[in-house]
matplotlib code that plots the C-alpha trace (Angstrom):
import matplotlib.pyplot as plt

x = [13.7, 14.2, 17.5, 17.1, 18.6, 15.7, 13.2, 12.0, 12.7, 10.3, 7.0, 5.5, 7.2, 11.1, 12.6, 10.5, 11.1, 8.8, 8.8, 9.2, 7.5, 4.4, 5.7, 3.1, 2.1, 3.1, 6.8, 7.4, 6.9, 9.6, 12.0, 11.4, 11.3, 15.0, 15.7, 14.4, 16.2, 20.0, 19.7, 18.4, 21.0, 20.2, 18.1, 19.0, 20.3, 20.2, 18.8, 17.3, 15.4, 14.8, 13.5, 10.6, 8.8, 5.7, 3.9, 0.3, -2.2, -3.9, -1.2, -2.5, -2.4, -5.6, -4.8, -5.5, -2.2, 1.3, 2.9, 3.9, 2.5, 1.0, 4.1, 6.3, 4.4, 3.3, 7.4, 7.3, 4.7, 7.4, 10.0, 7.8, 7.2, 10.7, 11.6, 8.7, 10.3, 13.0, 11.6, 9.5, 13.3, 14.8, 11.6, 12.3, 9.6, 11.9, 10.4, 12.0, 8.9, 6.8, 6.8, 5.9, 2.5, 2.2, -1.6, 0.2, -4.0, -4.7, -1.5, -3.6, -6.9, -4.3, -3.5, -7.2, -7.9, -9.5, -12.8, -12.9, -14.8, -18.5, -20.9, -23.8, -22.6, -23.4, -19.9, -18.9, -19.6, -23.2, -23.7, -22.1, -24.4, -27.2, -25.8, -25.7, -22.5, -23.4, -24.4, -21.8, -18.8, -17.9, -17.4, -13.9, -13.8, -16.1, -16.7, -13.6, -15.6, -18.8, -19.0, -17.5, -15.0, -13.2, -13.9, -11.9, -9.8, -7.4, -6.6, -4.2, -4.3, -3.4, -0.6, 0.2, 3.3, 1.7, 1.7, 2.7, 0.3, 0.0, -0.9, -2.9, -3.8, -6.1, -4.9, -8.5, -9.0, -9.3, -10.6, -8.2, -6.0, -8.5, -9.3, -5.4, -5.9, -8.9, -11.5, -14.5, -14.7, -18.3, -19.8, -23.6, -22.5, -20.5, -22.7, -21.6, -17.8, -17.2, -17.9, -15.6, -13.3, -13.2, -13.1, -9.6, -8.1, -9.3, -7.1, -3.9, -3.7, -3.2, -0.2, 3.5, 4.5, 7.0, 4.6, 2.4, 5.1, 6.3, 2.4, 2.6, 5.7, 4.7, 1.7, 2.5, 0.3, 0.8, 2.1, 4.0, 4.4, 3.6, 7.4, 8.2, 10.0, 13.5, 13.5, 11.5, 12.9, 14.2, 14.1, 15.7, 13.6, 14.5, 17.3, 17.8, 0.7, -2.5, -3.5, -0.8, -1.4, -2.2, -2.9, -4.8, -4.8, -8.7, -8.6, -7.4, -9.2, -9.1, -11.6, -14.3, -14.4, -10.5, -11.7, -13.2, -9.9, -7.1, -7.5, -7.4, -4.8, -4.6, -6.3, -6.7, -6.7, -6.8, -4.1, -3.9, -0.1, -1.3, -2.8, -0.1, -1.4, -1.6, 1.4, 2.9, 0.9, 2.3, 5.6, 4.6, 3.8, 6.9, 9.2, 8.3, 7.8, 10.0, 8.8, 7.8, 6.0, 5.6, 4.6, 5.5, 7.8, 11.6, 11.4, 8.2, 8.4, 10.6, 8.4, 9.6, 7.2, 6.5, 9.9, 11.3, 9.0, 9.3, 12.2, 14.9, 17.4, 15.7, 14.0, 17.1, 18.7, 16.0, 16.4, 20.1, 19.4, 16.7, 19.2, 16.8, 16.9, 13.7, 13.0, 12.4, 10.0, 9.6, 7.4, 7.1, 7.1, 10.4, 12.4, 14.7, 17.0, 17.4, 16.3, 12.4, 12.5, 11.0, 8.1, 4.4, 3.0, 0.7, -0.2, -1.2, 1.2, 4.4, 2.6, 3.2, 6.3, 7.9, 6.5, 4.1, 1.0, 2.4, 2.8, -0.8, -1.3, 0.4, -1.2, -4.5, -3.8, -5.4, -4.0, -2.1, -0.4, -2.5, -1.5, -3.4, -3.1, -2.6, -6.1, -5.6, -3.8, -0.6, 2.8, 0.7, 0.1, 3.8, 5.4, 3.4, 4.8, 8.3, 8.3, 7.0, 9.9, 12.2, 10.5, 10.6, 14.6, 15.3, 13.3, 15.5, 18.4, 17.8, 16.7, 20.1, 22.5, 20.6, 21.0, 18.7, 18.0, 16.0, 14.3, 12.8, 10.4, 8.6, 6.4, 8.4, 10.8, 8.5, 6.9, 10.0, 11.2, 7.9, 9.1, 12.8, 14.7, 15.0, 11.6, 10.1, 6.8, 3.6, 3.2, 0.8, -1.0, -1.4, -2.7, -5.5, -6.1, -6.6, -9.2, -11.2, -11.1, -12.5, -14.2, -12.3, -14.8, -12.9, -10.1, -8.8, -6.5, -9.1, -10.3, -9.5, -7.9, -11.6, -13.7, -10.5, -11.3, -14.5, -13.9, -11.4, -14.3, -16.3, -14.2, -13.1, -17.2, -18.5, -20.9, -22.0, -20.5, -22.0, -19.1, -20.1, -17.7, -14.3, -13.0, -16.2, -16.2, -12.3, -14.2, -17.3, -17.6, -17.8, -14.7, -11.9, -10.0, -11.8, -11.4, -14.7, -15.9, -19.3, -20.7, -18.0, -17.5, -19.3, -22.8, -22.7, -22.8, -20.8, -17.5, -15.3, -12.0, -9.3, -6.9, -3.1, -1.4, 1.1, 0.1, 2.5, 1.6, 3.0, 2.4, -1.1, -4.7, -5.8, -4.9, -7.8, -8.4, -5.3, -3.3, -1.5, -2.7, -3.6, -2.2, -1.1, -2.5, -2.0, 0.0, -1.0, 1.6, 0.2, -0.6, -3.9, -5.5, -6.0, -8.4, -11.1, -10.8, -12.0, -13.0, -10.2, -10.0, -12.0, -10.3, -10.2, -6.4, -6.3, -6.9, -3.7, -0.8, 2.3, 2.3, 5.6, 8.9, 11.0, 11.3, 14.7, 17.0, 18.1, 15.9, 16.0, 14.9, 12.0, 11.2, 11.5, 8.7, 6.3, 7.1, 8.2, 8.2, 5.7, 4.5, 3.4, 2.0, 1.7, -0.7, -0.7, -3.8, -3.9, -0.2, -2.0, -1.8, 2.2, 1.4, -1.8, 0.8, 3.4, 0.0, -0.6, 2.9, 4.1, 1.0, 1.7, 1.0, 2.2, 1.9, 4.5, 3.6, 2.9, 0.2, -2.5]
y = [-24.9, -24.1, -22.2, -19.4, -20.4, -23.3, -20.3, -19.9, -16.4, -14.4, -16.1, -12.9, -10.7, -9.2, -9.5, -11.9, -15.2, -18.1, -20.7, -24.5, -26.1, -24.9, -24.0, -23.9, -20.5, -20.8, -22.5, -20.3, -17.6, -18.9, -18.9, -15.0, -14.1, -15.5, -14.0, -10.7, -11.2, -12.0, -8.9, -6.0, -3.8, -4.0, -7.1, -9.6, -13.1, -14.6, -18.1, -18.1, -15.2, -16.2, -19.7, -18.6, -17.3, -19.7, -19.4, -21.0, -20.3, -22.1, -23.8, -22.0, -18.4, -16.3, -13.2, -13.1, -13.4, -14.6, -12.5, -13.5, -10.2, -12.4, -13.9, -10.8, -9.3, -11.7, -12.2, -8.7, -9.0, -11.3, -9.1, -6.4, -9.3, -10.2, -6.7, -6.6, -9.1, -7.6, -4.6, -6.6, -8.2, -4.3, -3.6, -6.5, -8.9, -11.6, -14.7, -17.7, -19.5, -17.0, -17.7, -15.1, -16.5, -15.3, -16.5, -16.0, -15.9, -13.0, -11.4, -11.4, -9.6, -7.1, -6.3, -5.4, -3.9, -1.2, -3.1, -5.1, -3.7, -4.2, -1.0, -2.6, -5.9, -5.0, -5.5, -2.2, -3.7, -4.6, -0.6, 0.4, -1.1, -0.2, 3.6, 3.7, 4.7, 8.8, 9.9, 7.9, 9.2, 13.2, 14.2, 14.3, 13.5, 16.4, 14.7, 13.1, 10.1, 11.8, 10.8, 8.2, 10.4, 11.6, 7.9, 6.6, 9.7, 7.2, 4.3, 2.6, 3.1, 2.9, 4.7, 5.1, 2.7, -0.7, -2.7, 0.4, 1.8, 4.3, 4.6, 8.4, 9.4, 12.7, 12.7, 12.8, 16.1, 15.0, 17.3, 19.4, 16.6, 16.0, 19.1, 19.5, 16.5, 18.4, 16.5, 17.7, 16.2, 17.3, 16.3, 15.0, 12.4, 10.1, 8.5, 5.2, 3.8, 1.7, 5.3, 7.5, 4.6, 4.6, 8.2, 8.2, 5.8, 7.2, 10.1, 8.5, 6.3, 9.3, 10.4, 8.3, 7.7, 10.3, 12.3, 11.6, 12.0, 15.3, 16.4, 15.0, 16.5, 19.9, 20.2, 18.5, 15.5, 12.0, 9.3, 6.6, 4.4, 1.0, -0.7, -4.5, -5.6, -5.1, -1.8, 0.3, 2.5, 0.7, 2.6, 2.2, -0.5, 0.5, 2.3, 2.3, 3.1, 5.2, 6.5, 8.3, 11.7, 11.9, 15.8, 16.0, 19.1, 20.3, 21.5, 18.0, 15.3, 11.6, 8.6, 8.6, 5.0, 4.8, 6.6, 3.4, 1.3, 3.3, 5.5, 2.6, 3.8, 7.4, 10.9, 12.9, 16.5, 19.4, 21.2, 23.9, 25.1, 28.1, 29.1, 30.6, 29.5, 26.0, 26.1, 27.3, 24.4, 21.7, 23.0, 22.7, 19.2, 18.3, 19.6, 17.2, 14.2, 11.3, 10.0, 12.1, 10.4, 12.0, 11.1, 14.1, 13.2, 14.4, 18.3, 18.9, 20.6, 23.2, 26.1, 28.2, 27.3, 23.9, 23.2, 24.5, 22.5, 19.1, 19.1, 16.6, 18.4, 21.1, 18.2, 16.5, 20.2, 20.6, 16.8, 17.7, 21.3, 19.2, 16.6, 13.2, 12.3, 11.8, 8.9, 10.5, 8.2, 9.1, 7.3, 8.3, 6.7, 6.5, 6.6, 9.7, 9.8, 9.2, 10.9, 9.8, 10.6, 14.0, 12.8, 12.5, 9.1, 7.1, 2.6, 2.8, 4.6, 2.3, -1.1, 0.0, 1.5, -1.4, -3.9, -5.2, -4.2, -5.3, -9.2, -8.6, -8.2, -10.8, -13.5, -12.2, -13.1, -9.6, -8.8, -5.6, -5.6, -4.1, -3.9, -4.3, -3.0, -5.9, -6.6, -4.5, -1.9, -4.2, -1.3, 0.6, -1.7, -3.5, -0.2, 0.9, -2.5, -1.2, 2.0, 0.3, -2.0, 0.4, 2.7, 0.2, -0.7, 2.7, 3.0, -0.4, 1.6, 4.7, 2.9, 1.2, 3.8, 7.3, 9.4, 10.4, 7.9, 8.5, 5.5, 5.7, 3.6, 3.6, 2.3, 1.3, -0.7, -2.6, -3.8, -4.6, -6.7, -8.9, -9.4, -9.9, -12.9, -14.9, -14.0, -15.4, -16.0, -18.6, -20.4, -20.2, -23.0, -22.2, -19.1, -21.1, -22.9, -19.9, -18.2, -21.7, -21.5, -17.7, -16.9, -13.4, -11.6, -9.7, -7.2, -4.4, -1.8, 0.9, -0.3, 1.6, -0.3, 0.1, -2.1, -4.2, -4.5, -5.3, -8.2, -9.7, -9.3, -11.2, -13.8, -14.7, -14.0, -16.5, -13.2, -13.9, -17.0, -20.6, -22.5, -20.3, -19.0, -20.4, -17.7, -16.2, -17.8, -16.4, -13.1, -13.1, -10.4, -13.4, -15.5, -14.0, -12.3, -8.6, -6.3, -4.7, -1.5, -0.6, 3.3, 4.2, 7.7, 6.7, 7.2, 5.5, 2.0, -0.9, -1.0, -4.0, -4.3, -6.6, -7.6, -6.9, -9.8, -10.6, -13.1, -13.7, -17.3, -19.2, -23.3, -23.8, -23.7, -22.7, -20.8, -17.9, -16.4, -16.1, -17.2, -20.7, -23.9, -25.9, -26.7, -22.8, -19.5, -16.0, -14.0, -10.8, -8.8, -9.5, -6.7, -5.1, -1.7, 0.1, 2.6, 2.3, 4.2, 7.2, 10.1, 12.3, 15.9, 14.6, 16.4, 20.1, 21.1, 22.7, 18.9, 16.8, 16.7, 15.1, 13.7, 15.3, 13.6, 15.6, 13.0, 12.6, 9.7, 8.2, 7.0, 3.3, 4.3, 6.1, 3.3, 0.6, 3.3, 2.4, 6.4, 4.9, 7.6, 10.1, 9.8, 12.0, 11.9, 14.3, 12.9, 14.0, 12.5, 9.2, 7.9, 7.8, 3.9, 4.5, 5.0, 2.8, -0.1, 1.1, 1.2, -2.6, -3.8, -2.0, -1.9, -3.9, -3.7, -1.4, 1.9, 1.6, 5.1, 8.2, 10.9, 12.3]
z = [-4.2, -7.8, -9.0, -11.2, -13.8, -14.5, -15.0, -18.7, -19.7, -21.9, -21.0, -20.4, -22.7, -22.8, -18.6, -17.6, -15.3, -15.6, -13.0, -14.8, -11.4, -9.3, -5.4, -3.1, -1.7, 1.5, 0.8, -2.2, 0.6, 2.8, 0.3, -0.5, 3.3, 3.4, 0.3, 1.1, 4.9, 3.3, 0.3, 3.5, 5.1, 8.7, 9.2, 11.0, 9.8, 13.4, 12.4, 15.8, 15.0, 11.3, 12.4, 14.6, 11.1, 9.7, 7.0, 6.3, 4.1, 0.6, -1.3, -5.0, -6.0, -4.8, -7.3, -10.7, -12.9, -12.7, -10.7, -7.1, -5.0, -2.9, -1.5, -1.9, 0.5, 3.3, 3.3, 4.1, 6.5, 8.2, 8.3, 9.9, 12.3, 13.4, 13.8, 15.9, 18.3, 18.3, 19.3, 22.2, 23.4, 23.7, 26.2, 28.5, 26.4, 24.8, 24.5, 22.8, 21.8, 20.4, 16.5, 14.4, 11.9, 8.8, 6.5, 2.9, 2.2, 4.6, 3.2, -0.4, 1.4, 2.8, -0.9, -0.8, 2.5, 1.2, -0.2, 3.1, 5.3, 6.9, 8.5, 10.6, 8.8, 5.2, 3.2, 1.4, -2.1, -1.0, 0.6, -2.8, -5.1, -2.7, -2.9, 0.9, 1.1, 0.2, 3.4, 5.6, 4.2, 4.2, 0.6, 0.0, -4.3, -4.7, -8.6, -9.4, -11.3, -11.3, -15.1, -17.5, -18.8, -15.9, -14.6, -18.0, -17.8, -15.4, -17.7, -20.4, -23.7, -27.3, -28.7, -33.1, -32.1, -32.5, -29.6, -27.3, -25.1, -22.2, -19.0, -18.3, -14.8, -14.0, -10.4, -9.1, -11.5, -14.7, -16.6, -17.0, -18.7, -20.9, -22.0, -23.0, -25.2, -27.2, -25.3, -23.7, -20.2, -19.6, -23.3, -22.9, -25.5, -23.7, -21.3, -20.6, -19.7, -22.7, -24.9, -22.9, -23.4, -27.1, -27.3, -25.4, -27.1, -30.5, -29.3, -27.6, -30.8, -33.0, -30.9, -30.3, -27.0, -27.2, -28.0, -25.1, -22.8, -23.5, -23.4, -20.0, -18.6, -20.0, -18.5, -15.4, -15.9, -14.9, -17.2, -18.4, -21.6, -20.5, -20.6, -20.3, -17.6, -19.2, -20.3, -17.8, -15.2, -11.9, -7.9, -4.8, -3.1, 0.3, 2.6, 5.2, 20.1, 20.3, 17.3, 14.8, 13.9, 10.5, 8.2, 5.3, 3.3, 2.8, -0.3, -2.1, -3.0, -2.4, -2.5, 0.0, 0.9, 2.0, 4.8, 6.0, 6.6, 5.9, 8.6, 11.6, 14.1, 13.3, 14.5, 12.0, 11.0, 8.2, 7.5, 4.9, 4.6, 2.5, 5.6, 7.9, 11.4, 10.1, 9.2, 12.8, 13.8, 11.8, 12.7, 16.7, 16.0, 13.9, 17.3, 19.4, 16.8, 16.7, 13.1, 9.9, 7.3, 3.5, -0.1, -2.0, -4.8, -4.3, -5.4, -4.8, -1.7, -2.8, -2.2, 0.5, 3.7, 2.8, 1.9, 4.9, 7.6, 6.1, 3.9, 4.8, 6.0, 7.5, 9.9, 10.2, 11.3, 14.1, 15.3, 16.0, 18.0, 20.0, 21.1, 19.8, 16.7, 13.9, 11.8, 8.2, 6.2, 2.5, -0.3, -3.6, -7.1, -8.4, -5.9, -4.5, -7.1, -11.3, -14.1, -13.5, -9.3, -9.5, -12.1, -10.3, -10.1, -8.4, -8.1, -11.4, -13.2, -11.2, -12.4, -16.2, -15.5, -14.3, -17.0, -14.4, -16.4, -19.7, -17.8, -16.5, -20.3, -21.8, -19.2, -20.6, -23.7, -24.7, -28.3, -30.1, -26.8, -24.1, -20.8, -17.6, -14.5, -11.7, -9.7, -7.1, -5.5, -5.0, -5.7, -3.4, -0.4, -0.7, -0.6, 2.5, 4.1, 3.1, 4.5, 7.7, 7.8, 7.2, 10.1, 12.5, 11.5, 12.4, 15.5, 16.8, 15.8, 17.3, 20.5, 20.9, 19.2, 18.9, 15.9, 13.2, 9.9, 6.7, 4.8, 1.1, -0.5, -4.3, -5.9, -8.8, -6.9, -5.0, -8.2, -9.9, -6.7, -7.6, -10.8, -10.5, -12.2, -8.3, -7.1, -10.2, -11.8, -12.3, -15.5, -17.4, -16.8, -12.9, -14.0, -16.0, -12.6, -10.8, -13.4, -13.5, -9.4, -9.3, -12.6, -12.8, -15.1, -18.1, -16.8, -19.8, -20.1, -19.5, -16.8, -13.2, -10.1, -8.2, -11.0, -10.8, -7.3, -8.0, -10.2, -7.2, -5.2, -7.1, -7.2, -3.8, -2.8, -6.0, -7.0, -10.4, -11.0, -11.0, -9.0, -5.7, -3.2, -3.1, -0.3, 1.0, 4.1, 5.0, 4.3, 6.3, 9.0, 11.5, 10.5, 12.6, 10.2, 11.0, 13.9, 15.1, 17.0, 17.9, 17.4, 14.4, 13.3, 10.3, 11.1, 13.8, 12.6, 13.8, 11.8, 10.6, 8.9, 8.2, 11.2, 11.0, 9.1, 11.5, 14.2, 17.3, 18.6, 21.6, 22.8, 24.3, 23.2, 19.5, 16.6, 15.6, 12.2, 10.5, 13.4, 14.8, 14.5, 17.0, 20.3, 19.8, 21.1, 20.3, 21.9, 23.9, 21.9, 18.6, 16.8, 16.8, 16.1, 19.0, 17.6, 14.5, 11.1, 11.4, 8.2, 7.2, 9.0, 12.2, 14.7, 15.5, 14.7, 18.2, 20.5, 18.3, 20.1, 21.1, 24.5, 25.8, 24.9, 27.2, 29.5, 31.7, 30.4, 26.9, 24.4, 25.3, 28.9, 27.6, 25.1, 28.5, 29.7, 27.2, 26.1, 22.3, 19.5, 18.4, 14.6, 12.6, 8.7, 6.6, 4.0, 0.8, -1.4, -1.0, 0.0, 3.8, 3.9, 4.5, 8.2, 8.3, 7.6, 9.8, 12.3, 11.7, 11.4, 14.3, 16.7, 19.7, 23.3, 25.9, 24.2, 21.2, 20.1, 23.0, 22.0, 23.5]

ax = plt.figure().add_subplot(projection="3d")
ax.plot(x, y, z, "-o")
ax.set_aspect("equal")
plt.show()
């Protein structure tokens, strides 16, 4: 395995780590898994534990780019994994033999679970470009990208600082962004993508980057200059059932097809905390719930009933007059501390923060320094696994030693980690490789993580390109990889999505999708989704509930019960994939999580 110290530096630009050698995926992977294992507080570094992980999977990249996501976060797949058999050992299930499979190339589809998905069999790209899609979702973007501008409203751009650019983000309401920057967001004469485009960066590249950032942070607007590796901000990276509640506030938007996958393992609801009774409600549910799960950014529950029913300390507070502590699970972009942590941000504004979209840039070989977002929705994924990890350490904790714990997770961190001097990154010409494999189409600085996804698509699929499918057949409905339910909430077509990454395997019979290899079978505690996605706000406030917790004896006896905690997320936009990942990672048999 290569020391660090062979990496070339400054392939990509200042901070960055080129690998002189290729590594297959799947042993690169092994040797961030034990990285990752020896740098967390917490984890275990019992070789016999450590040992039972096995990685498989194609031996090149699958992304486009240099940067090792791919790895990064099928390691982290693995350490959901092991702390999953722990887990299973505490309840009276340890068994020496199961290994713990992780498919470094079903790790990369996770990255994109939320284009993966088949209604009555169609894929969500072919209902898309059929415009089938309308009528099967509720309506919960109410316009966000209903024209090219606010579409091109969330992009990267050109600043007057040659070579600079920056990142804008409307937060899924645009216009009024753009109408701060003198631009009309509902003129008649910008009818097409590549004009709204031009038209933005006509107007970021009159303006410096310090210009555009004080225009941001006094309006309230998300943003960030697009920094190289080296001198961007850095975060924390981490400290330390049936279906999972989930609240979504009605009156914000999100994107309608997230509702497909991102909600598997949840029942949700509306919440408006404006609204007094919902608020008595949420507070009902946060008494009797073992986990709490948030993305608002540090500060921004300061107002006074918000800020008092899921602030910190005030949950922390009512954990200790209860007598059973809380699990407090936090995700935001920059962390919970530093000058940046109370700044808003989102996927997109984390990859050029961290230098992350000025690599994606550089590998491009796009000129006057443009920066491109990575292909998919990677910061935001990676984190979710995070958080999950850092859940279920808790959980384990609390099961064996009581007491309440807190865990943080950004954005920012988990894309620096990906980038970091020891994790390293692809040369350039396996990046050439992997373009001639797939046939990416063009990706630019303007363009917005869901055409990115598109492109991905395309290439895994062979859709518009001459050399055919080179991952299709991992991807078809039928191959294994996705979990299906008949009669879905969405119109009541047959729904598919991708399975949980993590496969536990034991000796005898064969290996399915994504699982062991032969003369292995997988094991009945692997973990599944116990329930299908479902659209956001789909159950009446009144019928989501705790199951009791007040149960006689300490929390290890109830665990032993199958009466593990209660969780509860409080979604705000789109961060709701925190607790769909902590649903995948941590869903095994035996009622992990009691509700009703």
């Amino acid at each position: 395995m290569e020391p660090e110290d062979k990496r070339i530096p400054d392939i990509y630009g200042p901070g960055t780590y080129t690998d002189r050698t290729f590594i297959p995926v799947p042993r690169d992977t092994e040797r961030i898994f034990r990285l990752l294992a020896s740098q967390t507080p917490g984890f275990t570094q019992d070789e016999a534990l450590l040992s039972k992980v096995k990685f498989v999977g194609e031996d090149y990249p699958v992304l486009p780019g240099p940067i090792k996501s791919v790895p990064v976060a099928a390691a982290l797949h693995a350490m959901a994994g092991v702390v999953g058999d722990e887990i299973l050992a505490l309840r009276g299930l340890k068994n020496p033999e199961r290994q713990i499979v992780v498919n470094t190339t079903h790790a990369a589809f996770f990255l994109a679970t939320a284009a993966l998905v088949y209604l009555d069999h169609e894929s969500l790209a072919s209902l898309g470009q059929q415009k089938k899609l309308k009528p099967l979702l509720p309506d919960w973007e109410r316009g966000w990208h209903s024209t090219p501008l606010k579409l091109r409203g969330t992009g990267i751009y050109p600043t007057s600082v040659p070579g600079t650019w920056y990142s804008l983000h409307g937060s899924l309401d645009v216009p009024p962004m753009l109408r701060t920057l003198g631009i009309d967001p509902d003129d008649p004469t910008i009818d097409t993508n590549d004009k709204a485009a031009a038209l933005i960066a006509n107007t970021t590249s009159k303006l410096t980057p310090a210009e555009l950032e004080l225009h941001n942070l006094l309006h309230g607007f998300c943003g960030s200059i697009c920094f190289t590796p080296r001198n961007g901000p850095r975060a924390k990276w981490a400290a330390h059932s049936p279906p999972t509640p989930s609240s979504t506030a009605p009156h914000l938007r999100d994107i309608d097809t997230l509702q497909l996958t991102l909600n598997a393992g949840k029942r949700t609801t509306a919440l408006d905390l404006r609204d007094p009774p919902d608020r008595a409600h949420l507070s009902a549910l946060l008494a009797s719930a073992d986990v709490v799960i948030q993305g608002f950014r540090p500060g921004r529950l300061g107002g006074a009933s918000l800020g008092a029913l899921l602030d910190v300390n005030s949950l922390l507070l009512r954990a200790a007059d209860r007598g059973r502590g809380v699990v407090y699970v936090s995700e935001s972009c920059y962390g919970p501390d530093g000058y940046y942590a109370e700044r808003p941000g989102w996927q997109q504004i984390a990859d050029c923060a961290s230098g992350a979209a000025h690599v994606m840039g550089r590998a491009l070989g796009l000129d006057g320094g443009e920066c491109v977002l990575p292909a998919l929705p990677i910061s935001d994924m990676t984190t979710g696994v995070v958080a999950g990890i850092g859940c279920m350490l808790a959980l384990r904790e609390r099961a064996e030693k009581g007491g309440s714990y807190v865990v943080h997770a950004a954005l920012v961190a988990a894309n620096c980690y990906a980038l970091a001097e020891e994790v390293g990154l692809y040369g350039r010409e396996v990046v050439r490789e992997c373009q001639g494999r797939f046939g990416w189409a063009e990706m630019r600085g303007a363009h917005h993580v869901l055409d990115l996804m598109r492109t991905v698509w395309r290439g895994w699929t062979g859709t518009g390109t001459e050399g055919g499918e080179v991952l299709g057949g991992y991807l078809r409905e039928e191959s294994g990889w996705f979990q299906s339910w008949e009669g879905s909430a969405f119109g009541g077509r047959r729904l598919s999505i991708l399975r949980p990454v993590v496969r536990f395997v034991v000796a005898g019979g064969g290996g399915g999708g994504g699982g062991g290899g032969e003369g292995e079978r997988v094991d009945v505690s692997t973990p599944e989704w116990r329930s299908p996605s479902v659209p956001h706000g789909w159950e009446r406030k009144e019928l989501v509930s705790f199951e009791s917790t007040a149960a006689t004896g300490t929390v290890m006896e109830r665990m032993m019960q199958g009466r593990f905690p209660s969780v509860l997320f409080w979604r705000y936009r789109w961060r709701e994939h925190v607790v769909g990942l902590l649903s995948w990672i941590g869903r095994m048999p035996k009622r992990w999580f009691s509700s009703k």
